[in-house]
N, C-alpha and C positions, 0 to 999 in steps of 0.2 A: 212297701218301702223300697224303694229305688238301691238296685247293688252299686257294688262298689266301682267295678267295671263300669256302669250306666253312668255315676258320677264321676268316675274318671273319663269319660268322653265329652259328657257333659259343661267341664272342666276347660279341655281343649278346644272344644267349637267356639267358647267364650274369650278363648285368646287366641286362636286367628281371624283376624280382620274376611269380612264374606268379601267371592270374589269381587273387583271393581268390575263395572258394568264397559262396553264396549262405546266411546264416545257416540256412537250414532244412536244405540241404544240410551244413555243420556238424554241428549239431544231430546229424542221424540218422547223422554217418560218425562220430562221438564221445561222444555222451549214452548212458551206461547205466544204466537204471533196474534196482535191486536189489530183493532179497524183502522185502517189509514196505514200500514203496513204491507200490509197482502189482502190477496180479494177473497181470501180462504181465510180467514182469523178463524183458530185455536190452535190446539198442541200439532206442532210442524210433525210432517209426515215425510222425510226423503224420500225422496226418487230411487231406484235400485243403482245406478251411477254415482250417487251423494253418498252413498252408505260407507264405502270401502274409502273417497276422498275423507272422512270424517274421520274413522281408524286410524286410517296415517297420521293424521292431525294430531289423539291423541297416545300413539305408540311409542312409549320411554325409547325406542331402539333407533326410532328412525328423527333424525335432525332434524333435515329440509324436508319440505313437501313444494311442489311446484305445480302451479296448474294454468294450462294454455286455453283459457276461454272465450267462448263466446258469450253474447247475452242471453236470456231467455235462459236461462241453466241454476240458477237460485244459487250465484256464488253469494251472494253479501250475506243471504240469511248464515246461509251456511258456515261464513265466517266470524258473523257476531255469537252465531251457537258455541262454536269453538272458542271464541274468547271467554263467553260465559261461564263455558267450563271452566277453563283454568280460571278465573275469577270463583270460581265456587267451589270446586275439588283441588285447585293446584297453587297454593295463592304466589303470586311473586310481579317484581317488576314489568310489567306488558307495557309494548311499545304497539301503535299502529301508526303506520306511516302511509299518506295519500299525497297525490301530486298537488294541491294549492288548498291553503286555508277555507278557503270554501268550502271543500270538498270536506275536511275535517269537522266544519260546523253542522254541515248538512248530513253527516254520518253521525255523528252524537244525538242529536238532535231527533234526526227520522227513521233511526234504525235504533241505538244500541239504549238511550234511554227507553223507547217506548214499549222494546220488547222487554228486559228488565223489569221496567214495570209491571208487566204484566205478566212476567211467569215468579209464581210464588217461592220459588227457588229464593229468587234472586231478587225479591222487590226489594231489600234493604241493605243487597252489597255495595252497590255504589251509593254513596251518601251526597244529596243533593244539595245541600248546604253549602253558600261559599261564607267562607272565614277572609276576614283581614289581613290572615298571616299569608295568602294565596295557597294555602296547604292544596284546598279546592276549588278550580275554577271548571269554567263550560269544559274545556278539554283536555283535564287533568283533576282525577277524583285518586283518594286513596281509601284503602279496604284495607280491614286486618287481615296482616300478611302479604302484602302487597298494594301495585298500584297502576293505574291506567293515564296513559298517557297519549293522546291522537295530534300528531305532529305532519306538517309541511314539507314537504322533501322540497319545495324553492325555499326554505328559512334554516342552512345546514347548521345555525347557527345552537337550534333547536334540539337537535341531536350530540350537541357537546356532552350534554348535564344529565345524560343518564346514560346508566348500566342497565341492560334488560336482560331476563332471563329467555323471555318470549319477545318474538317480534311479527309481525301481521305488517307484509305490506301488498296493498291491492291498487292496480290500475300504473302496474311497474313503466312501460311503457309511457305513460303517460307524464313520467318523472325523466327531467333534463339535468344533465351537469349546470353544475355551479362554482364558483372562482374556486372551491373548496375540493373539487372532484364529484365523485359520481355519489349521491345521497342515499343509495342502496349498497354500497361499499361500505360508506361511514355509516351507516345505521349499524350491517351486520358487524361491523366492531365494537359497537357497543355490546353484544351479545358475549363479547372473547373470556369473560372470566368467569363464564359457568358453564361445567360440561356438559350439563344436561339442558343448552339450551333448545330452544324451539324455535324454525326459523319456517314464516310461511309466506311465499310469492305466490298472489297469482296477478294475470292482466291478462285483456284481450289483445294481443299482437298487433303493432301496426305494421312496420316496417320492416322484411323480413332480414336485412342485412343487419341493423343494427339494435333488432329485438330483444329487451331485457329478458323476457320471462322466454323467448324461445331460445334464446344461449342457455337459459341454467337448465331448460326440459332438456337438453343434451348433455348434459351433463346426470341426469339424473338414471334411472333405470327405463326410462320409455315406455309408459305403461299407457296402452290404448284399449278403447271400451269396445270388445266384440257382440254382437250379440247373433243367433241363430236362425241361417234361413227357414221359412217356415215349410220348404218341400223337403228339401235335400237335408236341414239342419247342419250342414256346414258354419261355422264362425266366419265372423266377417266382421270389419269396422265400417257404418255405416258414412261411405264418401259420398262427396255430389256429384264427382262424375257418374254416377252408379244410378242416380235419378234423373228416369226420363218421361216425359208426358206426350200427350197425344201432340200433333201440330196444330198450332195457332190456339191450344188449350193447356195454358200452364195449370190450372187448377185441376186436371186430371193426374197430375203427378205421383209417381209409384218409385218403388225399389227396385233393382235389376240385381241379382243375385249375382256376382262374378263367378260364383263357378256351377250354378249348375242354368243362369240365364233365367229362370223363375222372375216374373213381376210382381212384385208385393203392393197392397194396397194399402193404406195407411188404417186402417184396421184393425191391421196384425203389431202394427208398432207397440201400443202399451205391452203386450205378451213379449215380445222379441225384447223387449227395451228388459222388464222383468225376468225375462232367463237368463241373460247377458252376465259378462264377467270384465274386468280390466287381467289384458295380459302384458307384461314385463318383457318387453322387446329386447333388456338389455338387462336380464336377470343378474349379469356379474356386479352390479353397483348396486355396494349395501350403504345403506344410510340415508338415501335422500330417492323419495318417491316425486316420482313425474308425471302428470295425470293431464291426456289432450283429449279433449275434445268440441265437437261443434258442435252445431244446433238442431241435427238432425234426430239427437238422440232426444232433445227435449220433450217433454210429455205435455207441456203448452200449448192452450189451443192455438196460439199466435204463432207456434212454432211446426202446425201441420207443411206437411211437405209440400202440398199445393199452395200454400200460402208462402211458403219460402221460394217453388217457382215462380209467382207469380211477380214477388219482390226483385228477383233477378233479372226477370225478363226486362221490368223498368229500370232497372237500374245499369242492365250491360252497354248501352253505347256509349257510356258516360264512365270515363276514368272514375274522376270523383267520386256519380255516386257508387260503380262497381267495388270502388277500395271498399267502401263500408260496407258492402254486403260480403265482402272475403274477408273483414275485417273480422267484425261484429256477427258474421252469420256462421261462416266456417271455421273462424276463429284461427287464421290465417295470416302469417306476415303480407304486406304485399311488396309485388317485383314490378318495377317499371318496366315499360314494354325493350326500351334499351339492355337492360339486366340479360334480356332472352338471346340477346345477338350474338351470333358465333361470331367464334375470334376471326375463322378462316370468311367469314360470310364479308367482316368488318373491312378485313386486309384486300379482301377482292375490290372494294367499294375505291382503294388508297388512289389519288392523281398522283402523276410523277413533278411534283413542283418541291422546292426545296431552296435552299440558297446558293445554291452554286449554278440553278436556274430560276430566279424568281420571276413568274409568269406574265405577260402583257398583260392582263387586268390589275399589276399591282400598282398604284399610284404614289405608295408611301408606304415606308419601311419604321417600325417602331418596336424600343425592347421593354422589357421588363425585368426587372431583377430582383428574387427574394433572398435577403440574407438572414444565412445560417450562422450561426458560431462556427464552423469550420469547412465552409462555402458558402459562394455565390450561385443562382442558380439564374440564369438568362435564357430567357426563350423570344426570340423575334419574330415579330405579326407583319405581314402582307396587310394594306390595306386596298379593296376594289372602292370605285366610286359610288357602288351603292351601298358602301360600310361593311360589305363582309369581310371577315378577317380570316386571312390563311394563314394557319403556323409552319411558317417557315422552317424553322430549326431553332436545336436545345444547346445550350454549351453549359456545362459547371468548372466553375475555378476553383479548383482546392487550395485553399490557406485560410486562416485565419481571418476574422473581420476587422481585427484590425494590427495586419501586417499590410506594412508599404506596398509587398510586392499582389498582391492579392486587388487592389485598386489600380496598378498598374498595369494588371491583365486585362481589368476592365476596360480602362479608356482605351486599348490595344481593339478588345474585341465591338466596342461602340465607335470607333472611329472606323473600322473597316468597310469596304467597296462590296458589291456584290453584281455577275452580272446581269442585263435584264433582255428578256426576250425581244426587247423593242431594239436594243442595242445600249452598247456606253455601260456605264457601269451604276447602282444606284446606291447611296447610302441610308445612315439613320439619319430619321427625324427627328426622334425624339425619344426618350427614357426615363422609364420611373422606377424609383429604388424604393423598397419598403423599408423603412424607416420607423417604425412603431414598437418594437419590441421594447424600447426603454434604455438596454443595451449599447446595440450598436447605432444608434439613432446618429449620436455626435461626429460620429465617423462617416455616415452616409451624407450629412449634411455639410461635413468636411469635404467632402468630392465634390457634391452637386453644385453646391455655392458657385464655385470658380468658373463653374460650366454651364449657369444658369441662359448666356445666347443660344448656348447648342441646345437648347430645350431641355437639359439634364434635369429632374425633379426629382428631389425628396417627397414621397406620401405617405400613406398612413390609412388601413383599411377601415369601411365602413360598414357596418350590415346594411342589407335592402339593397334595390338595384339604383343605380346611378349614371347616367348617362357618360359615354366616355369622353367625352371632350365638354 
């Protein structure tokens, strides 16, 4: 007979809940990927890189999770596992958001129904039934306790009508403002009335000035994947400058240890990739985890480093296809070759021409003016006979767009002489006021009108290029 002590413990183990398992641990005891998924169908195995990204995903403590990728790295499984979870352990509102409908049908469809499916978990949470009432359609299922919803970042119209506790968006970059603002701002406000919500960015970087997902990894703690040289054992983050192959044989491609010069041979990758840690470059920021990495760390055979040389070597003469091997390979914004220009290199490059010496190649003189609500902003173009245009000089008029005296600056400044190298003096040809805002449209068209001999024009911007005359 069992003491009373034994039943009183007995007692307590029955009323604490056993511990909750570590999402990656999840993941791999319940995620099965099916045929036509992965070239590997059964229970998903992460990568030693995927493990600590997955954590974050589900750690009550940390909000954001941010991840700067490239291909070949198993984000999307890795993201529908996560979703799966909270669809199975965490029920509530989930949002995912992708840049075009498309991309939402083909993510339902080839990823999140089929795995679903197929891990027993989860074959009967999303209910595949649509009803009349639209309760359930292709891109909007609901589960007891919650519900799923894969939305359009060009449709912001689609983001009014829910509250999410979770939000999933992947391929951020790849999402454009709309009349509405930017559709990663108005998502994450859908998230605003629950504390404990969950917010996960990732995309592969295009453009590094005006990168989604590399503005919020700066924001975040900066956590980069080191893994161990195999002489020295030093850490290191596996860059490309750091791979180098033999001449005129990219497929011999190896590692260069930065600090002790060691050549790794691809070999050692699984093991190095396996000891490897993500470290926190900017440990002071709690809350929101930041996770960059490229392709080198992938365990893919398409992602061996000889094969990534080799990729390279075809692809560097060519902007084009270079951006997508810094894109998609390094997982890299990219810079135009302009971006690299020093200021001092740009200013040494400057002619001395201006208006107060407009040069014998100029043959005609023409302005342009954008208005502001509280200026005018005039910049006048030189034109040569073979069509190039030199900018001349800038002038702003401060007042209002529609004060008298503020139009009366202008015709001052578009009626004036300037001299010219040939000799004599040269004026404007001709002016165009931007006229489109809506605004001040009636007041531009109010000037121009009277002044339409002197070439004065009201217009109005187009996208794409257009010939200037």
């Amino acid at each position: 007979m069992p003491t009373l002590d034994q039943i009183t413990k007995q007692a307590l183990r029955a009323l604490i809940p056993p511990p909750r398992l570590r999402l990656s641990e999840w993941i791999e005891r319940e995620i099965v990927l099916p045929d036509g998924v992965s070239a590997l169908p059964g229970p998903v195995r992460l990568w030693p890189f995927q493990r600590e990204i997955a954590d974050a995903i589900g750690d009550a403590e940390i909000e954001r999770v941010t991840l700067v990728k490239p291909v070949r790295v198993g984000f999307t499984t890795l993201l529908t596992s996560a979703l799966a979870s909270f669809v199975a352990n965490e029920p509530a509102p989930i949002l995912c958001l992708l840049p075009a409908e498309a991309d939402c049908r083909e993510y339902m469809v080839s990823d999140i129904e089929p795995i679903f499916g197929a891990s027993p978990a989860l074959a009967a949470a999303l209910s595949d039934e649509r009803d009349e009432s639209g309760r359930n359609t292709l891109l909007s299922r609901r589960f007891p306790g919650g519900s799923l919803k894969v939305v359009a970042a060009k449709a912001p119209r689609n983001l009014r009508r829910h509250n999410v506790r979770v939000l999933f968006m992947d391929e951020a970059d790849g999402m454009e403002s709309t009349a509405e603002g930017s559709p990663i701002l108005l998502a994450e406000r859908r998230t605003m009335s629950f504390p404990d919500r969950k917010i996960v960015l990732g995309s592969t970087p295009v453009h590094d000035e005006t990168s989604h997902v590399l503005r919020a990894y700066a924001q975040s703690d900066a956590r980069i994947y080191e893994v161990p040289c195999p002489d020295c054992e030093a850490m290191s983050e596996l860059l490309w400058p750091d791979i180098v192959w033999d001449a005129g044989a990219p497929e011999t491609a190896r590692w260069r240890c930065p600090h002790c010069a060691a050549e790794v041979s691809e070999r050692h990758k699984p093991d190095m990739v396996l000891a490897g840690h993500w470290r926190a470059t900017r440990p002071e920021v709690q809350g929101h985890a930041g996770f960059r990495m490229n392709a080198l760390i992938s365990l893919h055979t398409n992602a061996a480093w000889g094969k990534l040389a080799v990729e390279f070597v075809q692809a560097k003469d060519d902007p084009t296809t270079l951006q997508t091997f810094v894109n998609t390979i390094l997982g890299q914004g990219w810079r135009s070759a302009g971006d690299e220009l020093a200021e001092d290199e740009l200013m040494a490059r400057a002619e001395p021409f201006g208006l107060a010496a407009v040069p014998a190649e100029v043959l005609a003189v023409t302005v342009g003016v954008d208005v502001q609500h509280d200026r005018l902003e005039v910049t006048y173009l030189g034109w040569t006979e073979g069509g190039t245009a030199l900018v001349l000089g800038h002038r702003v008029i401060w007042g209002q767009y529609n004060a008298e005296e503020t139009w009366v600056e202008l015709d001052g400044l578009i009626g004036a002489r300037f001299p010219h190298a040939l000799g004599g003096k040269i004026g404007v040809d001709a002016c165009a006021i931007v006229a489109g805002d809506g605004v001040s449209m009636h007041h531009v068209t109010a000037f121009a009108t009277p002044r339409t001999r002197r070439k004065v024009l009201a217009i109005k911007g187009a996208p794409g290029n257009r010939p200037m005359i």
